[in-house]
C-alpha positions as CSV (number, residue, x, y, z in Angstrom):
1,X,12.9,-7.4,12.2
2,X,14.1,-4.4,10.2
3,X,15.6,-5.7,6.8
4,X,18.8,-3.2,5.1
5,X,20.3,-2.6,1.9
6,X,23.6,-4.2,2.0
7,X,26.3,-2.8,-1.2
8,X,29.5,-4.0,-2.4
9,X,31.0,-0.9,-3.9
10,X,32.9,-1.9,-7.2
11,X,31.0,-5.2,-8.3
12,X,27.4,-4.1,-9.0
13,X,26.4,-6.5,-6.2
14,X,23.0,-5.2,-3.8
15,X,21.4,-7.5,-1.2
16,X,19.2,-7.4,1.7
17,X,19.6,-8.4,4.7
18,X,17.9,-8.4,8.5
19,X,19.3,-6.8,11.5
20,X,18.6,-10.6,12.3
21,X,21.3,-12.3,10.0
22,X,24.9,-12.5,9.2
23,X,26.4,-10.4,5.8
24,X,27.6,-13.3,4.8
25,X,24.9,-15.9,5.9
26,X,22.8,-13.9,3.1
27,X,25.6,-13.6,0.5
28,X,25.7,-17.5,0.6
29,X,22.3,-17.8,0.4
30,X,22.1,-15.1,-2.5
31,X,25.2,-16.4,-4.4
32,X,27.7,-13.8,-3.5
33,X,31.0,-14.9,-3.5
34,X,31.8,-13.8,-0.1
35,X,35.2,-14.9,0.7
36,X,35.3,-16.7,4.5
37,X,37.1,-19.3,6.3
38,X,36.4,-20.2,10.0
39,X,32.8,-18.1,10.3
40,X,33.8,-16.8,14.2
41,X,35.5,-13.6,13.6
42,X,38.6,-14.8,13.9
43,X,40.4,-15.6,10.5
44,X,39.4,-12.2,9.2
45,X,38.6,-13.3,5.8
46,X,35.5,-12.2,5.2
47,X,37.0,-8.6,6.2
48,X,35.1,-5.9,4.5
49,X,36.0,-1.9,5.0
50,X,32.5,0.3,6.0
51,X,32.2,3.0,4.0
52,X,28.8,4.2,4.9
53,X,26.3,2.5,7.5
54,X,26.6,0.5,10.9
55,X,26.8,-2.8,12.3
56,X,26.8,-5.0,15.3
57,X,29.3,-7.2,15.6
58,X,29.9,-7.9,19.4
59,X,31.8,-11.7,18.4
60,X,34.0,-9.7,16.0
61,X,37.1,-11.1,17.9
62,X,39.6,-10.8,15.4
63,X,39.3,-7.0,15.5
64,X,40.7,-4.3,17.7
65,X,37.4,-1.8,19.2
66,X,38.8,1.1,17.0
67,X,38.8,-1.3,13.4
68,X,34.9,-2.3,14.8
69,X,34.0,1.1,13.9
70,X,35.6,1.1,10.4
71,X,35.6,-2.8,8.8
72,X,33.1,-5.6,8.9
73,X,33.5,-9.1,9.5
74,X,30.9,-9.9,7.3
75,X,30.4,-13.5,9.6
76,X,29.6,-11.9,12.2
77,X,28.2,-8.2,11.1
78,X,24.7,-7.9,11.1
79,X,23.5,-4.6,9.8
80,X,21.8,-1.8,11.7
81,X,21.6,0.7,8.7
82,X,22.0,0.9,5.4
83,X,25.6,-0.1,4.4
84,X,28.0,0.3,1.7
85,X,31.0,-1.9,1.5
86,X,34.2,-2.6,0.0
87,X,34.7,-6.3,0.1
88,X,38.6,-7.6,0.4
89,X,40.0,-4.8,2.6
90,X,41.5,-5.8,5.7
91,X,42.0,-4.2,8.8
92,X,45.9,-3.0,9.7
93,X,46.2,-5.6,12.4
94,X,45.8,-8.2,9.9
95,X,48.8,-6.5,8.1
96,X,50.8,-6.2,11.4
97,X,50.3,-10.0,11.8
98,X,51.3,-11.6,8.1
99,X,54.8,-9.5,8.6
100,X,55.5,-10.2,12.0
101,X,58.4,-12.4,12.2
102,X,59.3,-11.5,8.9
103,X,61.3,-8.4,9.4
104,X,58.2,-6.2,10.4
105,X,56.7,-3.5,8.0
106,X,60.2,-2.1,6.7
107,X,60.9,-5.7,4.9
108,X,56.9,-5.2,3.5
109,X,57.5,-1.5,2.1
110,X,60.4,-3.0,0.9
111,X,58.3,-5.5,-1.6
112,X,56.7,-2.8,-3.0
């Protein structure tokens, strides 16, 4: 068992965690606030953008193979480096979905 150094860029949080555990099986045991919902890479709540380090996340259903390389779904991510995260950032599919049905991405610009 190899343990990393897991950081949330922005909120001053460090943990560590095993290349046997979740992210966010450790941020709940450690107090993080770690948003989540259904815990099987699904929901895409616990989203968190990669900005330096790797993971394995093979159950990461929720995400296209390209958005595996760039965001973490911190339920099902287990690191295999050192990793620096951004917590909250969602993957563009998850922005393709919540305006689907609502007159696509030219009614969201319009919002803005």
């Amino acid at each position: 068992m190899t343990e990393y150094t897991v950081e949330f860029v922005g909120t001053g949080e460090t943990i560590t965690v095993s290349d046997k555990e979740t992210i966010l099986k450790r941020c709940i045991e450690e107090g993080i606030a770690q948003e989540y919902s259904c815990r099987v890479g699904m929901c895409l709540a616990c989203s968190a953008e990669i900005l330096e380090g790797e993971v394995t996340q093979p159950a990461a259903r929720g995400l296209t193979e390209e958005e595996r390389e760039r965001y973490a779904l911190t339920c099902m991510a287990r690191p295999q480096s050192d990793l620096k995260l951004d917590r909250g950032k969602y993957p563009p599919s998850i922005e393709a979905d919540s305006t689907a049905g609502h007159g696509g991405s030219d009614a969201a610009a319009a919002d803005d």
